[in-house]
Structure formats: C-alpha cells, structure tokens
C-alpha positions, 0 to 999 in steps of 0.5 A: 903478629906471632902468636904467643903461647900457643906453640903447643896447640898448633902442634897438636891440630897440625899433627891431626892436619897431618893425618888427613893424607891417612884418610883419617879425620878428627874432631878439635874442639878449641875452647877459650873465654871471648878474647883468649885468642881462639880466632887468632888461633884458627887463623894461622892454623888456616894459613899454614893449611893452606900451603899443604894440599889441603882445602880449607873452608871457613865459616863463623857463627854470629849472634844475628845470624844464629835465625839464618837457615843453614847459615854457617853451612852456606859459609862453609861451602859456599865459596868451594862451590862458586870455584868449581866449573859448572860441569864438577859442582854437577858432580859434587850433588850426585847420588846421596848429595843430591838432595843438598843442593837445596840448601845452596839453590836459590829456590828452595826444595819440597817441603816435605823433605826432612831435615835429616836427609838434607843433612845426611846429603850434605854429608856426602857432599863433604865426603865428595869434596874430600876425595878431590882433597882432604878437608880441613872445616872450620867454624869459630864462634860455633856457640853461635851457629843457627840450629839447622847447621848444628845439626849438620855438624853434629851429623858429621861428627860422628863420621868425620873420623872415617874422613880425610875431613878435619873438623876444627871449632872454636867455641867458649867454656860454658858448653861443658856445663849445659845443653849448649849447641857445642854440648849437641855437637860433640854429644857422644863423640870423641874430640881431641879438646884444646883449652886456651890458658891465659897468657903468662906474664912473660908474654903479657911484658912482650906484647906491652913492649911491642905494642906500647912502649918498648921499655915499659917497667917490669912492674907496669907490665905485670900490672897489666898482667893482673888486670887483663887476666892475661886475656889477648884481647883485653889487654890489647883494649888496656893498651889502646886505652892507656895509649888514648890517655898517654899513659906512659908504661912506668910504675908511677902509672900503674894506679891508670889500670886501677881505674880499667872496671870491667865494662872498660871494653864498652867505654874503650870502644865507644870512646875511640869511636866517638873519637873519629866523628859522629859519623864513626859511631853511625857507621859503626851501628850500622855495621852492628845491626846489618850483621853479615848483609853489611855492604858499603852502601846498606851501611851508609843507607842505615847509618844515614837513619841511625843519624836521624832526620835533621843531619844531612846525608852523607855522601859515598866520599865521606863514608868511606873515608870512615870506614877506612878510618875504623878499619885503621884504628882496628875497629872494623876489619879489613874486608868485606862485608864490613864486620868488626875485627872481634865480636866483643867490639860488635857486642859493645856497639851494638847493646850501646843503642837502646832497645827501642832504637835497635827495633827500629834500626832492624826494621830499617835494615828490614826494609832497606834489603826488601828494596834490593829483593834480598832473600827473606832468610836474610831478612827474616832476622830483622824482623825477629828482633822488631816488636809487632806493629800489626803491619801486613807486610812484616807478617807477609815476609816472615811468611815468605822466609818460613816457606823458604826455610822449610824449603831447605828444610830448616824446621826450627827456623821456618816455625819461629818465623810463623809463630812471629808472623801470627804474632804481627799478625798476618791480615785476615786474607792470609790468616788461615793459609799463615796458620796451617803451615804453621802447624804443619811446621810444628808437626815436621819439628816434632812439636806435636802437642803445639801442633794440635793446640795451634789446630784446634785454635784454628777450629774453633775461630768463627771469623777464619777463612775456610781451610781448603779441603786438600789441605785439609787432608794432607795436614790430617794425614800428616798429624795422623802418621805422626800420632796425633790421632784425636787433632788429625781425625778432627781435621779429616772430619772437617775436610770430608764435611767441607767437601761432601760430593768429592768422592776422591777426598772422601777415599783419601779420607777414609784411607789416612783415617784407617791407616792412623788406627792400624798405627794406634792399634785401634781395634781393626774390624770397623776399618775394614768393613768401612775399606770393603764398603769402599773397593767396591766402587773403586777403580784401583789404578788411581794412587788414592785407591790403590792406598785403600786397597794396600790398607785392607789387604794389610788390616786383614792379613794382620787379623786373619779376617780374610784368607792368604789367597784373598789377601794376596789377590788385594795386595797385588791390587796395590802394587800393579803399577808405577809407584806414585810420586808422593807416599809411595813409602806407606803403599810399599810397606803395607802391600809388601807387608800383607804380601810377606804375612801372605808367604809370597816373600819373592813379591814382596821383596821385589815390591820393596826393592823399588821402593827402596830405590825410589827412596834412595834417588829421593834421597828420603832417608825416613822411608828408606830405613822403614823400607829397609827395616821391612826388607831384613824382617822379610829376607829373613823369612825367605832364608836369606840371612845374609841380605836381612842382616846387611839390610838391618845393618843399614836400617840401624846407621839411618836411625842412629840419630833417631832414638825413637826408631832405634828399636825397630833397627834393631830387632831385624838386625838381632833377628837375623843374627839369632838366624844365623847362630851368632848370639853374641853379636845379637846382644852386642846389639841390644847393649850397645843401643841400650835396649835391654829395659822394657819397652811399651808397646805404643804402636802396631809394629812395635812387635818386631822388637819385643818377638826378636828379643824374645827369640834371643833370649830363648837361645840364650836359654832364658825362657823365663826372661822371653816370657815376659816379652812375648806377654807384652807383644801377644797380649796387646796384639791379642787385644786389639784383634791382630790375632794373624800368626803369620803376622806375629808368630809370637805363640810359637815362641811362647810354645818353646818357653813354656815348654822349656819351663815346664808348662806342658799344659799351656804350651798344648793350648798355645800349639792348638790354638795357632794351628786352629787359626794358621789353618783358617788363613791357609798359608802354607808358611804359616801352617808349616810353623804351627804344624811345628808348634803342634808337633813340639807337644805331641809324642811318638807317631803322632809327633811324626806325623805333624812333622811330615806334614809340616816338611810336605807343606813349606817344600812348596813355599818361598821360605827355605829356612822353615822348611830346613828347620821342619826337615831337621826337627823331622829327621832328629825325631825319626832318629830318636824314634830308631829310624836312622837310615830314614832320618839321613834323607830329611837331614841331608837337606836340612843341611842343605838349605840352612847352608844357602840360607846362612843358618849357621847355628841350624848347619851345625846342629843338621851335621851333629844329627847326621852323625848320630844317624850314622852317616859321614857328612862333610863337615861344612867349612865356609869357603868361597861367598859363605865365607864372606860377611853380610856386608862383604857380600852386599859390597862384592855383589854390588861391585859385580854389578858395575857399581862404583866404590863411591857408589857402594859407599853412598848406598849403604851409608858407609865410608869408601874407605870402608868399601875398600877394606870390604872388597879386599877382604872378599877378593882374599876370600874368594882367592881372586886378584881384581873386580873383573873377577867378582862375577864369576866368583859368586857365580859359580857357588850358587 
C-alpha cells in the first residue's frame, strides 16, 4: 500500500541517503505516537535503499528484549556478518574492531574488558563495513533497545557524520521530555529530526475507501477522522472492527464510532483472535511471551501450557493452520520468528494474561529454551519477569547469563542478572561465588556505593562460604583502583589473614594496598617503609614484585625520599622485562612516571610506547588514554611539543564520553599548547570541555590539571587568577608529603605569579626552598629549573651566575626545551647587563632547539633578543615538517612507516576521511606528489 502523507520525509532521509556517495553521514530521528506510521515509514525507506548500492541493516527494539546484552546490535549486524566468507569477516574484526568480535562469539570474552572499548570496537567495525559500502542503520522502536546497545548508538552518534553511515531511528515523542534512551542517544549531537503528523482527512476517506467501502459517505469518513486522531494504525483497527460488525460506511452508521473507547484496540484484537478458536488465542500468547525466540514448535510447545493440562495437544498440522490464519487476518507477520505485525497488537495480548499466569508462561519459556541448550542472554529474560521460588536452578542460569553478559561486556545487563539470582536465591554452595561476581559487576558499572554495601553484607554473614584468597584480592584491588579504599582494604586484609604462609598474595596485597594510598593521596611514608621492607627479599622478575618495585620507585620520586639515581635504579627494576598480561597499564604508568620525575624521558617514553601498543592490540581504551595522557605530559618534558600534542589530542577523543577523566586530557593538551605559543587554541580547550570552574583536587594526579591551567593563565597575564590554582595543587601536594619539584614543578610557577604581582619576598622563599629540595633529589632537569627559579629573584652577577649554572646542568639532560629556555632567560640577561657580543652565542641555540622543539612562542622571543644583541638572524619561517600540524605530522610519520590510511585512522581515533585530508595537506607542505616520497621528506629536515 502507498504511503499517505508522507512524501516529504521521504525526501528528506533519501536526500541524506543520497549524501553517503559524499562519504558524509547523518543522523534521523523519526518520532510519531505508536501507530503513526513510522515503521511503514522505514520500510519503504529500506527498500527504495536497497536499489542504490547501499547496504541496509535492520534491527528493532522490543519490550522483552530490552535485558538482551547488545541485543539490538546483534540484529544489526549480525546477518551482514553470516553473508560475508569467512576469510572477509576476518578482516572486518581487524585492528580497533577486534575486540567487537565478543559480542557476535558464541563464547564471550574477558571479563575485565570494559564496555567502552567493546563499543569504541564496534565502531570500527561499522566504519570497516562502510568502506566496502556505504550504510544505512536502522533501529525502529529504539525507546526499546537494551542499555548496552544505546550506548553503542550513542558512541556512534557522535561520529556517524564523518561516516558513509546513516543512522535512522525511529522512537516516540515522550524522549524529548525526559532521560529517555532516545534523549541518551541523541545528548549533544545534531539530528536531522522528522515528526509524523496525523493524517488529514483527505487521506483518512482513501484509506476508508480502499479498505472498507468504496463509496464510504463524506461524513462517515470524517467521522473516522475524529475518532482515530488520524492515527494509521488505529484507524486501520476501526475499519477491521467496523467491517467484523458489518458496519456499512454511511452517515446513518456514524453513531458505531461512538461506541470505539480508547481500549477499542484491546477488545478489537482480542475479539478477532477469539474469532478464529481457542487455539488463536493460545498461540497468539505464546508468540507474545516468547518474543523474538518464537519458533513454530517453542510456540506450539508453550501454547499447548498456556491451554492448560485438560485440553489435548495439538498437532504441527493444526498449529500451523493457525498460525497461518493469524497471519491472514494481519495479526501476526508473515515471517520468521513469529512476531506480531505492530507491537500495539502484542501489547494488548500480552497485558490480556494476568500477572501470575505471564510468571508462569515466562518460566515455561524459561525452560522450554534450556531444554534446547539455548544461550542464557536469551533465557535470562524470562527469568526477570518470574517471581522467585528459591529454585537453584533459576539462581544458576541467571548466574550463567551474568557471566556471559560481562563477557560481552554488558555490565548493566550482567548486574540485574545477579541482583535477581541473590533474590532467588542461589544454594548455599554457590552463594558466596554469585555474590563477588556481583559486586565485581557493580564495581565495573560504577556503582560503587552498591558495591561496598553488597561487600560488607558479605563480611558480615556468619554461614557464607570462605571467599577464595586470589579473588579476594583481585576484587580488593579492583575496589581500590576504583576508590573504594575503606571496603577494598577490608577485603585485602581478609585475603592477607585467609592466606597467612603465601608470601606471594601477601606482596599482591601490600602492592594494591600502597597503590590504593598513592591514588587517595594518603600520606606516602608508611607505604614506602612498608615497600622497602618488602624488595629486600624479592626476586623482581615475577610481575607481582616488579609492581612493588614500580610503586616505591613512583612514591619516592614523588617525595624526593630517595635521590634520582636511586629512583631510576628501582624504576628500571620495574621495567626489564616482557610486560605482564594482566596490569601491564599500572606498571607502565608508575615505572615511567618515576622514570619521567627522574629526567630519563628517552626510557621512559620507550616504556610508554610498549605500553601503549600493548594497550592498542588490547583494544583496551582505559589504559590506553591514561598511557597517552602520560605520554604528552612527558613529551613535553622532552622538547617534543609536536608528539605531546598529538598525543593529547588523542587522549581527549578517548575520554570524550568520559567526564570524570575529561580533566586530565585536557591538561596535557592545554600544556603542550601553552609550549608551543598558541594560547588561544589552549583556551579553546578549557571552554569547550567546560573546564574553567574549580576543580577539587580529590586524587594524586589531579595536579596535572590544576599546574596546566595555571601555566596558561600566566601567559595570559592573569597571575592572579593562576594563584589561586597552584594554592590548590601545592597546598594539598604539600600536604600529603609529595613534596618532589621534579613531580609537581608548581613553586616555579608560583615564583613567576608572585613575582608578577609584586611578591618579591614570597617568590625569594618559594626560589630557596625549590632549590634547596631540587638539590637533595639531584636530577639534573629539575635543579635546571629551580636554578631558574632562583635566578628570577636575584639581580646582577648573582643572576648570571645562577643562570649559567642552570644552562651548564640541563646541556646534559633529555630535556631540550628547558635548556632552550635556561639559554634564552641567560642570553637576555647578559644582553640587559651590556653583554652583547656574549649574549648572541646563548641565544643562537636557544633559537635552535625551541625550533626542534616546536616552541613557537619561545622561537619569536629567541629572534626579537637577538636582534636586540645586535645580530641579524634569519627570521625563521616554518617550512617543510615545521610547518605541518601535530597531527599532520603524526599522519605523515606513520605513513612513511608503511601504515595504512586504515590503520592511521584506527590508531589515532580518526576518520580515514580525516587521514586523507591530513596527509594531503602534509604533501602540499612538504612539496612532494606521493607517499613514497614521505620518508625522505621528513628525513632530511632532521
């Protein structure tokens, strides 16, 4: 049948259709009450689709199945997947879509893969599906769709547009007015939104005219009008009811409408049903409860309960008879799985049966698909909507489906599946096991407050089996890293008394414990005297002991406990060594971490790039954007600005859905920015993400953020306002004993504040105390700086003096940047003090290596000091690599390297229409014509 009024928004979503050849994507939001028509709508938008080149994938949310882990995306997907050879779905699951393979196994994955990576993976694997074509996504009823996912769809929403990907859903109006799954989806994107109006009367008097009456009189006709709302659907149940009662369509048979209330659906549909036997309405309960398991024979098996012990069974003969009857009469659809032809129709079966009876009909299912070994996801559901019977048995699947869930990382589905199981309960063998992966499930959804309630219940429960002392403290580890200090050190205490002669859980314990205080910024000295007691008698090749020695080498770098050289010696301890399977992320950060406060950025950066690979063919986006984070903050250090902003540029798109980790992105980003001279861009950053209010400094690193702001405000010439961030960051870093400058160089901002407001006195005491504890750590980077600081408050000779010992000092370190800057602030001040000839030498190469570094701001101030010493330097014009941006450059260098535009993309959370655009942009700059001639390019300017 021809849609009726509804020209317009097909041509609105086959103009978007028409974009995808562009490579450019979109998002349509079709929004209508039940009924209107926006099924009818998709449909035809997918046919006329599928005659372009364009590869269509369907799927549609449902009440039942909204507790079926990725359930909307296994819709999507999956039959693109069955119609591809084995050797091309390979390929689809390369790289950063690997991991989204998980959701589509019929074994699930690790359970300590977040969701996030599996849907950042599932991402990629859309983008790969889009290069072979372009795509056009469709999900009706998405107000249905389960949570794991939505949060697929919303992941992609935000990047669809850089796509050949169109994203049409279909939803009702009631998401525009609360915090709907639709309102989660569509949260801060911008959707091409299509509402369906009512049909006008003109189209109300065809469709009764082709469907009941030819002649039908004007006035019946707009008497259908008024009572359906113009509503397709409804009217269309009007017209089966009137034609069941043999209304003729005249206006002395208008009064019928009057007797259509508004649940005339209900007893319509029921009505009809009843009409064709008892056995419709059997069948057609089954068909509701089963949902999209609803098979011939499960229905048949389940309508033959529903009818109840006295009736006999019914043959296959009799019940597809039925069925096929249901399907005339357009009640069912013609396919399979059964399904009803709306979802309205399966609504008003389905609340038709009574609550107790639904209880028993889902149990029935329940069972029905255990028989046939069906997977628990599919069974779980069932069991949800049964009330508990303290059957084992119900407890054990629900137990089965949560492992799975987590196993496709699907949290939220995995931790209603447990909270039910401990509902049922489980038996008093698996009580304890049912209950840690619980709380382990609520810790990985984030429900922290949960999770230390469940914990402590746990404790406290005199009959509970002895929680085995490895899990013990791999879930105490997990609460601790999560911040749940007080619940997780509770936990590690009972594993450490539960297994008093391991010395090897006894060092797990005492490592995840001290990590848990370095994040909760507990005052450091117990743990490391606590660590030091523990590396005497360690081995330091297994991973447990190289996680002790990367905690003390970190916790005393952060203090200045221990000098640089003894640092280093423990750090590198850490890092011999293949990187272990698990936990690799917390080694890399704090061995390269005590590494980077060390002054050894070489080590550390290579630390950091096999973490950081790791982290990649992992697919483990958490580790990988704290890795990153840690990378900028030390490229920086080492003079390279180009890399540290590439790098936090990166670290920022993998938190862009993370709020909580926004902050730290951030900060590396606006650091190497304020390196580079670009001050706006650097604020740019700090409005976009919202990050100008104060932020609480609750945990160690939080620093980052608080000294970065600061460092732009002084460049901003608001000393003041950095004040007031370098009081938050030094005075609780002070007051927790991370007392380290090469940690937190915050006193030699603070130096510069004061001493731009006026503060001469303070900014003496801040100078002396950071050379007095720079000097106790004895890294040469970090005495370069204080000497700095030092030199910023004295005058004359004495100035001079503090400056070229500062220049003398970092010549020998791993940190350009700061020797440029020493050999800059030494050549102005030999200039200001009549010394010329003597200041060109210092400033010459402080020109120089600003220029590798990429210190643009630090390059003009180096050329304007020159001049005024009296020598003619070239002015420095970016050409050739120098004038590439940092991701220009990062592209160009992984492409010299053999990578493909595919694989650029993937590593760098770009678009390959992104990479394209970059890499021609690098060719124009670097005056080539073809990849083949990147190498040399970039080559020959270093």
């Amino acid at each position: 049948m021809t849609l009726l009024e509804r020209d317009h928004e097909q041509l609105r979503i086959r103009d978007h259709v028409a974009g995808l050849d562009a490579g450019t994507g979109a998002i349509v939001l079709v929004e209508g009450a039940p009924g209107i028509g926006k099924s009818a709508l998709l449909a035809e938008v997918c046919r006329t689709a599928q005659g372009q080149e364009v590869g269509v994938l369907t799927a549609h949310g449902g009440e039942l199945e909204q507790d079926m882990p990725f359930g909307v995306v296994r819709q999507l997907f999956e039959p693109a997947l069955h119609a591809v050879a084995p050797a091309d779905r390979a390929d689809l699951f390369t790289g950063a879509a690997r991991l989204a393979s998980v959701v589509f196994d019929s074994r699930p994955g690790s359970p300590d893969t977040s969701v996030g990576d599996v849907v950042h993976a599932l991402h990629w694997l859309c983008a790969n599906l889009a290069e072979r074509r372009p795509l056009l996504l469709v999900v009706d009823d998405v107000h249905w769709a389960d949570e794991a996912s939505l949060r697929f769809l919303s992941h992609l929403s935000r990047r669809v547009t850089h796509l050949p990907i169109l994203l049409l859903l279909a939803t009702r109006p009631a998401w525009r007015h609360d915090r709907s799954p639709t309102a989660q989806v569509l949260s801060g994107v911008s959707a091409d939104i299509l509402p369906l109006a009512p049909l006008g009367r003109e189209a109300v008097a065809a469709l009764v005219r082709d469907t009941l009456s030819p002649g039908a009189d004007e006035s019946f006709c707009e008497a259908c009008a008024t009572v359906s709302g113009g509503n397709p659907f409804l009217l269309t149940e009007a017209i089966n009811a009137l034609r069941v009662k043999g209304v003729a369509a005249r206006a002395s048979e208008v009064h019928h409408l009057g007797a259509l209330r508004s649940d005339f659906i209900t007893r319509s549909v029921l009505a009809r049903i009843t009409s064709m036997g008892p056995q419709a309405l059997h069948l057609a309960r089954a068909v509701a409860v089963l949902g999209s398991s609803a098979t011939l024979h499960r229905v048949a098996t389940l309508a033959d309960i529903a009818a109840g012990p006295t009736r006999p069974d019914t043959d296959a003969n009799q019940t597809a008879h039925t069925v096929d009857l249901l399907v005339r009469e357009a009640v069912l659809a013609p396919g399979l799985p059964l399904d009803f032809v709306h979802p309205l129709l399966r609504t008003a079966v389905y609340t038709d049966i009574s609550a107790p009876f639904r209880a028993h009909l889902h149990k029935a299912a329940a069972l029905l698909l255990a028989t046939e070994q069906v997977a628990p996801e599919h069974i779980a559901p069932h069991l949800l909507a049964c009330e508990p019977t303290c059957d084992p048995w119900v407890a054990d699947a629900l137990h089965s489906a949560a492992h799975a869930a987590s196993g496709r990382s699907a949290i939220e589905n995995a931790v209603r599946f447990l909270e039910r199981a401990m509902i049922e309960p489980p038996a008093p063998s698996v009580r304890t096991s049912v209950s840690v992966d619980l709380i382990r499930a609520l810790v990985r959804a984030n429900r922290l407050g949960d999770a230390g309630i469940r914990l402590q219940s746990l404790l406290n429960t005199p009959d509970t089996t002895a929680i085995p002392a490895e899990t013990a403290v791999d879930l105490g580890t997990q609460l601790v890293i999560a911040g749940q200090h007080h619940h997780g050190g509770h936990l590690l205490q009972y594993a450490q008394s539960a297994a008093r002669d391991s010395p090897e859980i006894a060092i797990r314990v005492l490592a995840a414990a001290a990590f848990g205080g370095l994040t909760a910024m507990d005052p450091p000295h117990i743990w490391i005297h606590q660590l030091e007691q523990a590396v005497s008698g360690l081995s330091a090749t297994a991973d447990t002991d190289r996680m002790v020695y990367a905690t003390l080498a970190f916790l005393t770098a952060a203090t200045g406990d221990r000098t640089a050289d003894e640092v280093t010696r423990m750090a590198t301890v850490a890092a011999t060594g293949p990187l272990p399977a698990r936990g690799f992320g917390l080694l890399v950060n704090l061995a390269s971490a005590a590494l980077a406060i060390c002054g050894q950025n070489d080590d550390a950066l290579q630390l950091l790039d096999a973490g950081i690979d790791a982290a990649r063919q992992d697919g483990d986006l958490t580790t990988l954007g704290y890795l990153s984070v840690l990378r900028s903050h030390t490229a920086i250090d080492a003079g390279r600005l180009m890399e540290a902003e590439a790098d936090g540029q990166t670290a920022l798109e993998i938190y862009q859905e993370r709020p909580e980790e926004r902050p730290l992105a951030a900060a590396v980003l606006v650091d190497a920015l304020v390196a580079c001279g670009e001050t706006a861009a650097a604020q740019d950053v700090l409005t976009t993400f919202g990050l100008e209010t104060h932020l609480p400094l609750n945990w160690l690193i939080s620093h980052f953020f608080h000294l970065a702001r600061a460092r732009l405000r002084l460049h901003q010439h608001r000393p003041a306002d950095a004040l007031v961030d370098l009081a938050v960051c030094g005075d609780a870093l002070t007051a927790a004993g991370y007392t380290n400058p090469a940690f937190a160089g915050w006193r030699f901002e603070k130096v510069q504040a004061h001493l731009a407001l006026g503060d001469t006195a303070q900014a003496c005491a801040l100078a002396a105390e950071e050379v007095e504890l720079a000097r106790r750590f004895r890294s040469p980077r970090s005495l370069g700086t204080a000497l700095r600081s030092a030199a910023a408050v004295a005058k004359g000779a004495e100035r001079l003096a503090l400056l070229r010992e500062a220049v003398t000092i970092l010549e020998s370190t791993s940190a350009p940047l700061h020797h440029a800057h020493a050999l800059f602030e030494y050549g102005a001040a030999l200039r200001r003090n009549g010394e010329r000839s003597a200041a060109q030498e210092p400033l010459r190469r402080a020109l120089h290596h600003a220029s590798r570094c990429g210190a643009q701001l630090l390059t003009r101030q180096a050329t304007d000091e020159l001049l005024a010493a009296g020598a003619r330097p070239r002015r420095h014009t970016l050409s050739g690599p120098e004038a590439l941006t940092a991701q220009e450059l990062r592209v160009a260098h992984l492409a010299a390297a053999g990578a493909t535009n595919r694989d650029i993309a993937q590593r760098l959370f770009v678009t390959r229409r992104t990479v394209e655009i970059h890499l021609t942009n690098a060719y124009r700059k670097l005056n080539i014509t073809s990849r083949g001639q990147l190498q040399a390019a970039l080559v020959s300017s270093d």
